[in-house]
N, C-alpha and C positions, 0 to 999 in steps of 0.2 A: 659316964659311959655314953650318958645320948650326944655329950656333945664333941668326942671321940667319933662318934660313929656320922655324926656331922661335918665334922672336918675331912674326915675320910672321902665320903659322898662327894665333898666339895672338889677332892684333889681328883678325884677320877673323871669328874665331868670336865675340869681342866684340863686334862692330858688328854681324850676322849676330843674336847674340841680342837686342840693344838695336829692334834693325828689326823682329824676331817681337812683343817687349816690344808696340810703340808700336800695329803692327799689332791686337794684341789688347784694349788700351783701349780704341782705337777701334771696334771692333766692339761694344763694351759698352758703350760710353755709346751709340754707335745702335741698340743692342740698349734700354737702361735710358730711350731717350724715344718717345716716342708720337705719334705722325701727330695735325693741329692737327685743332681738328672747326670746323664752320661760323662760330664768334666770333671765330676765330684762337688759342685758347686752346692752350696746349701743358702738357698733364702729364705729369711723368717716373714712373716706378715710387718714385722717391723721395717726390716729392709726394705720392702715392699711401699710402705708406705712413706715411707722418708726418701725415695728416689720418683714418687710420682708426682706428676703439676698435675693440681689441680684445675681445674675447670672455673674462670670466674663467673660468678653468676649474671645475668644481663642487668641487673638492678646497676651495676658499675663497669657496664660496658656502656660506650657511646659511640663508637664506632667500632666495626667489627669486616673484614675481607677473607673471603675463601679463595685461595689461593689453590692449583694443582699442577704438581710441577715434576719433569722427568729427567732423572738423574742418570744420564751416559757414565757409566762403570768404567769409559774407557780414558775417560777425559780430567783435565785437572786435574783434584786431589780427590775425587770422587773413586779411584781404585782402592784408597783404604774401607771401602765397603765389599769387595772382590777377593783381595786375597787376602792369606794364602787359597790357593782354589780348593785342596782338603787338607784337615786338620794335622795342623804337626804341631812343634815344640814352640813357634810363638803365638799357636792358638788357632783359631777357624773364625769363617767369615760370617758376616750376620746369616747369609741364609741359611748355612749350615746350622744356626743357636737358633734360628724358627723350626727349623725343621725337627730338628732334636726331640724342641720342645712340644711340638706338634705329636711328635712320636711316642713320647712319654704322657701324652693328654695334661701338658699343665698350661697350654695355651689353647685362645678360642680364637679362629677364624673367622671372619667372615668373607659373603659372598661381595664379587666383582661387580656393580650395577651401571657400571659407566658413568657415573658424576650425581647418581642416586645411592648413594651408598649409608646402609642403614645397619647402625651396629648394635642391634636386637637378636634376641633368641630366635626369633622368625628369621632370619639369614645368617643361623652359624654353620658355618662348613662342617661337612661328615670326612673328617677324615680320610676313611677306608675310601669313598669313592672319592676326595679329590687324587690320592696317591692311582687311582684307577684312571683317572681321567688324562691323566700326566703322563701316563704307563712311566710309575716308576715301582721298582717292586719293593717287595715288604713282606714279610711274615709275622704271626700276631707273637707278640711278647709273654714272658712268663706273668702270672697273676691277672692276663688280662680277663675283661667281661664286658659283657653286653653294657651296662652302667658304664662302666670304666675302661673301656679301649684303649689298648697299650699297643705299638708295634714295632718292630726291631726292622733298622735299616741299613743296610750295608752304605761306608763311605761311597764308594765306587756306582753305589746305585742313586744316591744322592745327584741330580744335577745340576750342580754350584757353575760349572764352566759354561752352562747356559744362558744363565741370568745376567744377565749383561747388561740390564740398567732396572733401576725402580724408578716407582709412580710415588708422591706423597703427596697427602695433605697438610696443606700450611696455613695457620689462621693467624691475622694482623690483627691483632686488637689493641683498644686502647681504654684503657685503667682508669678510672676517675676516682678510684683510693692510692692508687700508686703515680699519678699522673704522667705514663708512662707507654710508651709505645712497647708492646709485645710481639715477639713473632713466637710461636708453637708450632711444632710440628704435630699434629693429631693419629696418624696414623699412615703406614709405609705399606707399599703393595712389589711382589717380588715380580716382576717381568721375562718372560722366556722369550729368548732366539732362536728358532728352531727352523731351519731349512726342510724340505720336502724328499722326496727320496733322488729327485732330480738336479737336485740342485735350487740354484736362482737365491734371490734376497732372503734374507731372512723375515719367516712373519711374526710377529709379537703376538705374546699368551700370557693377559695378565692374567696372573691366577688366581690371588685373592688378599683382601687387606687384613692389617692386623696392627691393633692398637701399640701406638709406641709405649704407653705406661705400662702394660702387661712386658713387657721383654726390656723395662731400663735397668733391671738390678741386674740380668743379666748381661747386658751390653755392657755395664760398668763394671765388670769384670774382663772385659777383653780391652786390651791396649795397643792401638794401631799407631805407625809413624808414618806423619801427612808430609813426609821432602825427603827425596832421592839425596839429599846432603847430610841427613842428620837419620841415623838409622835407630836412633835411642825412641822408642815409644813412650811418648809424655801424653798420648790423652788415649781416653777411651772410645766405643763408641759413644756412648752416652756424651760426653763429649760434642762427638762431632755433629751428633743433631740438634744439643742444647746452646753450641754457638753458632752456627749455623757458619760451617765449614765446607759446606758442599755448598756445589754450583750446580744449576739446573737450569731448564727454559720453562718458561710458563706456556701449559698448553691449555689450558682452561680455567676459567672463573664462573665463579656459583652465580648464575643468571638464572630468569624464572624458563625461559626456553631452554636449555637444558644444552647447549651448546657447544662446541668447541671454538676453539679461534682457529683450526684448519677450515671450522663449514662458517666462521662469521667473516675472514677473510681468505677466500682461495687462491689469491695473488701471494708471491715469497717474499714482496717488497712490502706488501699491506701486513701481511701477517711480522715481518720483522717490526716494521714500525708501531703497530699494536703492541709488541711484548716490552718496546724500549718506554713505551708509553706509560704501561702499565706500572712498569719498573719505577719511571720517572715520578707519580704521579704517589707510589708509595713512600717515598725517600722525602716528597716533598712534603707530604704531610706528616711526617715526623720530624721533619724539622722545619716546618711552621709552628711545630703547638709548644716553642718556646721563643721570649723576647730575647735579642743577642747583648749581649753582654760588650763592653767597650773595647776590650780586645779583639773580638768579633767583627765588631763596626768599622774600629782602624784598620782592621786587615782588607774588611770589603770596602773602605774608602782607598786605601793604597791599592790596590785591584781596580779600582774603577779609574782611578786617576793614569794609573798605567796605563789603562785602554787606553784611553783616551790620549794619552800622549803617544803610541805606538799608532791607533788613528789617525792625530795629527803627520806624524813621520811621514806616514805612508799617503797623507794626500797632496805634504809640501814635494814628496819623490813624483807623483803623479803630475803636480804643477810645473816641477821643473822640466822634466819630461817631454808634457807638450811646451813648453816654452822651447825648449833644444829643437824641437819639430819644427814650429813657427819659427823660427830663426833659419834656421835648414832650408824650410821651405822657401823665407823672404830670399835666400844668399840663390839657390835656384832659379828663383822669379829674375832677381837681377843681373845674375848672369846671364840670363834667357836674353834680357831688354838687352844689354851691351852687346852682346852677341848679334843680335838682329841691328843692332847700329851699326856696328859694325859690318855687317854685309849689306845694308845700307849705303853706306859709304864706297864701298866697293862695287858696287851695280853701280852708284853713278860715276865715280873712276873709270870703269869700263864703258859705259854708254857715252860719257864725255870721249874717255879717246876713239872711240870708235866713232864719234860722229867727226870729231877733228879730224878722220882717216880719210871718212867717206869725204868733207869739205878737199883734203887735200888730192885726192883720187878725180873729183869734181873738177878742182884747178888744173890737174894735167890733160885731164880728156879734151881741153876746151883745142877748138882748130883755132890755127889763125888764118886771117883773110887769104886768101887768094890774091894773087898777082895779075888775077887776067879782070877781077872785079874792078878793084881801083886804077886801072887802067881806060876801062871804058867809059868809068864815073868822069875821068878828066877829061879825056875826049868827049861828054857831053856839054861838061860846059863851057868847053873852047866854042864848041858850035853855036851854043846859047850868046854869046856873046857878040858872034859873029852877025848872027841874026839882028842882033842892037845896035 
C-alpha cells in the first residue's frame, strides 16, 4: 500500500508540474506578441527583433561618419515615401505608419535638437502636446490612461500632404569583423511645408525624430513600386532604407561646432562643391580599403591608355591646326611681298614713262635760233676781217 500510495504522490506532482509547465508558455508567448495597431498588423518581439540592425560596438569600428541628409518627397524615386497621400487599398505612406503608431502609444518620439539629437527618456516627445503643437486634432481613445495614452485620429486630420520631404540620419561605418563598408540609416525625422495665412514660400517644421529599428517590422509590411514603368510593388519600405534607394543632399555633418554646411559655406557654388566633396571623399574610401583584382587593373590600364591615346589625337588635331595657320599665314606674307613687287614695278613703269614724257615735252619746247641773231654774227666777222 505505501508504495501504491507512492506512485500515486509521484504521478500527481508530474501532472501538477506538466500544468505549471504549459501555464507558463502561455503566458510568454502573450507576453512575446503585441496588440494589432489600426491595419490589423500583429508584431511579435520576435519579428521585432529579427528586422532590427544592430548597433556595432566601437571595439570593431575604425572609422565611423555622421552623415544628415534631406530627402525631397518630390524628386527621383523619393515619392515612394509620399504616396498614396491617405490610406487605401495599396496601403499608406510612412507618415501615416508613424503616426498611427504614435496614436496607438507603441512608438517613442523624440525631441528635434538640430544636429544635438539625443535618443534618451530625457527628450521623448509627449504626444498629446506634439499633436498640440502641429494643431492637428485628436480625441483620446478607448482604454486610454494617464500611464498609457492612446488617441484616435481622423485620416483627413492627419497631415500626410504636408510632409514633403524628411531629414535622416546616416552613419558610414566600417567593420573590422566584417571588413566592410556600412551605411545605416539611424533614424528619420518627418518635415512640414506649411505656408502662412498670406501666402509666400513655404517654411519647414521639423517635428521630431524617430528611430528606424522601432517602425522596420512595420515598414516591411508595406510594399511601394520605385518606376512609373513597372507598377508591380517588389520592395518594401524597409527595403528602400536598407539599400539605400533614396536620393538626398547632405546638409550637415557631425562637427564639434555644431554646424551646417549652409553657415560653413554661404556661397551656392562653395556649398555645391562641399557636398560633391563629401560624396566624393566617401566612395573613395570604400574603395580604397580593397587591392584590385587583375580584371580591375586591365580595365584601369585599357582606360588610361585610352586617354592618353584620345590625348594624343587631340594634340596631333591641335598641331595640325596651327600648322594650316602658319601655312595660311606664310601664303599671305607672300602674297603681300609679290603684291608690293609688283606695284613696284609699276611705280617705276610710271615714273620712267613720265619722265620719257617730260624729256620729250623738254625737246619740243626748245626755240630755235633766230634769223636776225646769226645774221649779225656774220656781219661781225666780215668786219673783223676787214679790220686785218
Amino acid at each position: 500500500m505505501k508504495k501504491v500510495k507512492y506512485i500515486i504522490a509521484l504521478l500527481l506532482a508530474v501532472f501538477a508540474a506538466s500544468a505549471l509547465q504549459a501555464q507558463v508558455v502561455k503566458k510568454t508567448d502573450a507576453d512575446g506578441r503585441k496588440k494589432k495597431d489600426d491595419s490589423g498588423v500583429v508584431i511579435t518581439d520576435r519579428q521585432q527583433a529579427f528586422f532590427e540592425q544592430k548597433q556595432p560596438s566601437d571595439a570593431d569600428l575604425q572609422w565611423m561618419k555622421v552623415i544628415y541628409r534631406s530627402l525631397d518627397l518630390t524628386k527621383d524615386k523619393n515619392p515612394a515615401l509620399y504616396y498614396p497621400e491617405e490610406p487605401n487599398e495599396d496601403g499608406q505612406s510612412l507618415f501615416f505608419i508613424i503616426m498611427r503608431l504614435l496614436a496607438n502609444n507603441q512608438l517613442t518620439a523624440y525631441e528635434y535638437l538640430d544636429g544635438r539629437e539625443m535618443f534618451t527618456d530625457e527628450f521623448k516627445v509627449n504626444v498629446g502636446e506634439l499633436l498640440d503643437r502641429f494643431h492637428v486634432m485628436y480625441s483620446p481613445a478607448k482604454g486610454s490612461t494617464e500611464k498609457n495614452p492612446k488617441y484616435t485620429i481622423e485620416d483627413a486630420d492627419i497631415p500626410g500632404n504636408e510632409v514633403l520631404s524628411y531629414y535622416i540620419i546616416e552613419r558610414w561605418e566600417f567593420d573590422t569583423r566584417s571588413n566592410q563598408m556600412k551605411t545605416r540609416v539611424e533614424a528619420v525625422c518627418p518635415v512640414l511645408h506649411r505656408t502662412d495665412e498670406f501666402g509666400g514660400e513655404a517654411i519647414k517644421y521639423p517635428m521630431f525624430w524617430v528611430k528606424l529599428n522601432d517602425i522596420r517590422p512595420y515598414m516591411a509590411n508595406q510594399y511601394v513600386f520605385t518606376d512609373d514603368d513597372n507598377n508591380l510593388p517588389r520592395y518594401s519600405l524597409d527595403d528602400f532604407f536598407k539599400l539605400n534607394m533614396y536620393t538626398g543632399d547632405i546638409y550637415k555633418t557631425k562637427n564639434l561646432r555644431n554646424m551646417s554646411l549652409m553657415q560653413l559655406y554661404p556661397e551656392e557654388k562653395d556649398l555645391a562643391h562641399a557636398r560633391d566633396s563629401i560624396e566624393a571623399r566617401l566612395q573613395a574610401f570604400n574603395n580604397d580599403l580593397w587591392v584590385p583584382d587583375r580584371e580591375v587593373l586591365l580595365a584601369q590600364r585599357e582606360a588610361r591608355e585610352k586617354l592618353e591615346q584620345e590625348q594624343a589625337e587631340a594634340e596631333a588635331e591641335e598641331n595640325e591646326g596651327d600648322s594650316e595657320v602658319t601655312e595660311s599665314k606664310k601664303e599671305k606674307k607672300s602674297s603681300v611681298k609679290r603684291s608690293t613687287k609688283r606695284g613696284s614695278k609699276t611705280k617705276e613703269s610710271t615714273s620712267s614713262s613720265k619722265s620719257s614724257s617730260s624729256k620729250k615735252t623738254n625737246i619740243k619746247q626748245r626755240k630755235p635760233k633766230s634769223t636776225t641773231a646769226s645774221s649779225s654774227s656774220a656781219t661781225r666777222s666780215v668786219r673783223n676781217r676787214k679790220r686785218k
